[in-house]
C-alpha positions as CSV (number, residue, x, y, z in Angstrom):
1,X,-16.8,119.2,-96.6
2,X,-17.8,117.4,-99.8
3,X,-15.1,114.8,-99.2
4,X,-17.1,113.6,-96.1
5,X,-20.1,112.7,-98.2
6,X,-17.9,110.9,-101.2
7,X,-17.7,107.1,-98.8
8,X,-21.6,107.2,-99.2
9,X,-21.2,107.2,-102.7
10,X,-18.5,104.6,-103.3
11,X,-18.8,101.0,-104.5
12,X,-17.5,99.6,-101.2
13,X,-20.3,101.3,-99.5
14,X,-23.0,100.9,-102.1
15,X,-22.4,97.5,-102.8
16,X,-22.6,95.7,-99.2
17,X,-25.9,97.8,-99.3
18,X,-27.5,96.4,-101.9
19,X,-26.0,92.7,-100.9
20,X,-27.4,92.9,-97.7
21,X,-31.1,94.7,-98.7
22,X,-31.0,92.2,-101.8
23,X,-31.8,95.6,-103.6
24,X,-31.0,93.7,-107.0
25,X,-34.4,91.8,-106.7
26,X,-37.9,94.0,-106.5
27,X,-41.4,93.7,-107.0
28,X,-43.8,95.6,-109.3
29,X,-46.3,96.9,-106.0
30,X,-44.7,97.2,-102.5
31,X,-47.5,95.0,-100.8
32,X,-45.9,92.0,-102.9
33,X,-42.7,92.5,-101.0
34,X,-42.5,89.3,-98.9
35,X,-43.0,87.0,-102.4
36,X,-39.3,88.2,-102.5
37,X,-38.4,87.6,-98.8
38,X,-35.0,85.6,-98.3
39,X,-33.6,86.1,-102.3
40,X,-30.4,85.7,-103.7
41,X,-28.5,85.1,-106.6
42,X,-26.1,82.3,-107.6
43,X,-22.9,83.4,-107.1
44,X,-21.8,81.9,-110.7
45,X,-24.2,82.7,-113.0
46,X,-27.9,84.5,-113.2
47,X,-30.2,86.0,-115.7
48,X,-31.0,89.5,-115.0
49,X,-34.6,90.7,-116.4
50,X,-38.4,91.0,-115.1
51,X,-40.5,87.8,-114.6
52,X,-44.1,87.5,-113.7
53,X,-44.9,85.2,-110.9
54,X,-48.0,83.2,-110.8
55,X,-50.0,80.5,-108.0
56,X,-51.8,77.8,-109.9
57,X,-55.3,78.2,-108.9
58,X,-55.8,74.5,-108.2
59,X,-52.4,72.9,-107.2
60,X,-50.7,76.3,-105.6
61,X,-47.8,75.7,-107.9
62,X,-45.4,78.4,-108.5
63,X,-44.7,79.3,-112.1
64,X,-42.1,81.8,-113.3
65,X,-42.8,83.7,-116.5
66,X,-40.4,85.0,-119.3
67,X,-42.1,88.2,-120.8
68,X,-43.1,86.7,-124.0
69,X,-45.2,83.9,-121.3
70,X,-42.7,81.4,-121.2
71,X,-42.2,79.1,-117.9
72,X,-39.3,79.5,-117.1
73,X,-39.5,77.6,-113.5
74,X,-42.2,75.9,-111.2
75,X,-42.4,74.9,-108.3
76,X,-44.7,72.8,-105.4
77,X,-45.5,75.7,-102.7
78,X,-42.4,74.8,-100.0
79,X,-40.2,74.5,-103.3
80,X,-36.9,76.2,-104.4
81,X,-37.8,78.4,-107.7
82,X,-36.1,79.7,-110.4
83,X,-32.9,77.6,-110.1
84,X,-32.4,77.3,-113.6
85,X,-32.2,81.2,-113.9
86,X,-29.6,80.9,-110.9
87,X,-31.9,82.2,-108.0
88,X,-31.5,81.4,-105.1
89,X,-35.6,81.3,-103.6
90,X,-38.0,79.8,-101.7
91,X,-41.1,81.7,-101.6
92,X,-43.1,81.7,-99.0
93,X,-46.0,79.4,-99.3
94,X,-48.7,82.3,-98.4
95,X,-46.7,85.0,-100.2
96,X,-49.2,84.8,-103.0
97,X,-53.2,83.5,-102.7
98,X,-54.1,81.1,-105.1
99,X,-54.4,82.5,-108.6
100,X,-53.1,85.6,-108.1
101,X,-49.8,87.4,-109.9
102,X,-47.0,89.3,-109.4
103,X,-43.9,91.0,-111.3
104,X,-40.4,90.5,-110.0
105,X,-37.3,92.7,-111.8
106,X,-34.0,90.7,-111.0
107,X,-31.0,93.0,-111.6
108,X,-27.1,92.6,-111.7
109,X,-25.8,94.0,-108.1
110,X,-23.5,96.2,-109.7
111,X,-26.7,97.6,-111.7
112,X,-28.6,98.0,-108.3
113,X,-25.3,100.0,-107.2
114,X,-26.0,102.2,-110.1
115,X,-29.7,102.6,-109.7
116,X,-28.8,103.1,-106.1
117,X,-26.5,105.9,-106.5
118,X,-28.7,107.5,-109.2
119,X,-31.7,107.6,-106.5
120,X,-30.0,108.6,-103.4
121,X,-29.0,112.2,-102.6
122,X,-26.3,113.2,-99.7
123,X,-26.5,117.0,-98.2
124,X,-24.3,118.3,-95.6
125,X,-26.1,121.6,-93.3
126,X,-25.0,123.3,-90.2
127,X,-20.9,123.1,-91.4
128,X,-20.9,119.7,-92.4
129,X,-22.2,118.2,-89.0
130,X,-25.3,117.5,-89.7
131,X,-25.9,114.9,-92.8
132,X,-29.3,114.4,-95.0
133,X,-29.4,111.1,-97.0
134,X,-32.6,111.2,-99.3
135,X,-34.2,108.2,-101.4
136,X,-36.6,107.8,-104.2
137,X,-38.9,104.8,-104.8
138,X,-42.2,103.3,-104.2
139,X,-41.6,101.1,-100.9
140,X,-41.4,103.2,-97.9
141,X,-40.4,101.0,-95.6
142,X,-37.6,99.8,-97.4
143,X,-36.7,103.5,-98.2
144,X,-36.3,103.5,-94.2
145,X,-34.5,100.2,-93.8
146,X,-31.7,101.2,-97.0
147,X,-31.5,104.9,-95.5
148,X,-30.3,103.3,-92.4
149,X,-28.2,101.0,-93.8
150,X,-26.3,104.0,-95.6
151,X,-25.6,105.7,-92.5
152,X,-24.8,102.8,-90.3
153,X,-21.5,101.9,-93.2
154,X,-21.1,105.6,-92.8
155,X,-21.0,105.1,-88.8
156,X,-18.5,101.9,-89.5
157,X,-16.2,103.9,-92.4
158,X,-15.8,106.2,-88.9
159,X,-13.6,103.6,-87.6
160,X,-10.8,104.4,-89.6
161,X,-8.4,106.4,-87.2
162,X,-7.4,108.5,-89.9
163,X,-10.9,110.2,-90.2
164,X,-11.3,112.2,-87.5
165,X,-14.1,114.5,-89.1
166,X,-15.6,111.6,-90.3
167,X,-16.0,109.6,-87.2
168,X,-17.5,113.2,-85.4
169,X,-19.9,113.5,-88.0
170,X,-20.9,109.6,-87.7
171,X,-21.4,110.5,-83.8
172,X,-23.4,112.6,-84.2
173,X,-25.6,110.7,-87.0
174,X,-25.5,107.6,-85.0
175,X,-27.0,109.6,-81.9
176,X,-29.8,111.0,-83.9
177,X,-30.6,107.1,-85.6
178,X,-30.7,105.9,-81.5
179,X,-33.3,108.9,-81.1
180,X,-35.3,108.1,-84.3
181,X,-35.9,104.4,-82.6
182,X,-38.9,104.7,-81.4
183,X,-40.1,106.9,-83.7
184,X,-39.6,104.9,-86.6
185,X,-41.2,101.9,-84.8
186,X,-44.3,104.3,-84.0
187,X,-44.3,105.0,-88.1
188,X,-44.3,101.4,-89.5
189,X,-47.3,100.8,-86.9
190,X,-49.1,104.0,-88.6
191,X,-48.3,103.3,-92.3
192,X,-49.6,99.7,-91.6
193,X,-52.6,101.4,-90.4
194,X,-53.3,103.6,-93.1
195,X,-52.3,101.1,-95.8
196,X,-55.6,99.2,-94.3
197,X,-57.6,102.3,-94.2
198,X,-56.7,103.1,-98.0
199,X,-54.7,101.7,-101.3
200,X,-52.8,104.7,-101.9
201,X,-49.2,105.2,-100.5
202,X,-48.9,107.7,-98.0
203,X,-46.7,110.9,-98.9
204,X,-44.8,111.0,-95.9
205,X,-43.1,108.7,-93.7
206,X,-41.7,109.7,-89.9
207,X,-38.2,108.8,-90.3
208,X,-34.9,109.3,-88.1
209,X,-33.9,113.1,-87.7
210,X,-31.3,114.1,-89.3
211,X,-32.9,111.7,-92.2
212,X,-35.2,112.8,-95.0
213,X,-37.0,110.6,-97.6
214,X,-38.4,112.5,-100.5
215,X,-41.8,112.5,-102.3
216,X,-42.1,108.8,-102.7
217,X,-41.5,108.3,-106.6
218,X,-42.1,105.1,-109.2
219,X,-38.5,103.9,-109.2
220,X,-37.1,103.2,-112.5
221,X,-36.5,99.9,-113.8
């Protein structure tokens, strides 16, 4: 039944996941996600590495920091940054208050693949019709949206003809992810509830059934 799970774990799989999640840019604390809202890479040429973002105090000017405090980039609020390092990225101008800071880590996508694959565990139960796809990080919510992601290319590699077990098995996932709908809108509305109520993350997050997310972990950079 192993051969069912192999797709998941496949470049052509893991690599339209990560284009389309832009999982080769994060931040350094989840509630700085939307700083990185709408990023991309140039298609020619990028440099991979963690930066340090920064809102001048006085003019809300963007600055982009090398490690050893370099500017590498600025930019007016509104303004592309980070051109010259072959981002594409406009962040948005309320992404970050005035003086404050935040860590980005740009990777290659083939390196977000990797780290991917190294963070993702696929289980098959019940004789290999019913499939567990389990994530590590530090962002639940985008734990949730990458899960789904994964199982909806599983749902399309169903389409092949030639894959009969596979496109039963991707019934029967995609019937459990139309189930989980409401649910998982229900647990975005109470994780933005309890992030409010405290700074710690919470431990569990309702997901779709049939889809498990493990202990929420520090991912590695």
């Amino acid at each position: 039944s192993g051969q069912w799970v192999e797709p998941l774990r496949t470049n052509a799989v893991l690599d339209s996941v990560v284009e389309r999640q832009a999982l080769f840019v994060s931040t350094g604390k989840p509630r700085d996600s939307l700083l990185i809202k709408g990023f991309s890479l140039s298609q020619n040429r990028f440099r991979p590495g963690t930066y340090e973002v920064e809102r001048d105090g006085k003019s809300g000017e963007y600055r982009l920091l090398l490690p050893d405090g370099t500017v590498a980039s600025r930019a007016a609020a509104g303004d592309s940054l980070g051109r010259e390092l072959g981002f594409r990225w406009l962040p948005a101008q309320d992404a970050l208050e005035l003086g404050e800071k935040a860590e980005i880590r740009v990777r290659s996508p083939r390196d977000a693949s990797a780290l991917l694959l190294e963070n993702m565990r696929v289980t098959l139960a019940d004789n290999g019709n019913f499939m567990r796809v389990s994530l590590t990080g530090s962002d639940p919510m985008r734990l949730t949206s990458v899960t789904n992601d994964l199982t909806g290319q599983f749902v399309n590699l169903a389409a092949d003809p030639k894959r009969a077990k596979l496109r039963e098995t991707a019934r029967i996932l995609k019937e459990q992810l139309e189930y989980s709908a409401a649910q998982l809108r229900d647990a975005e509305q109470a994780l933005e509830e309890f992030r409010i109520r405290t700074i710690t993350l919470p431990s569990d997050v309702p997901i779709a059934s049939g889809i498990q997310l493990t202990q929420p972990q520090v991912m590695k950079q």
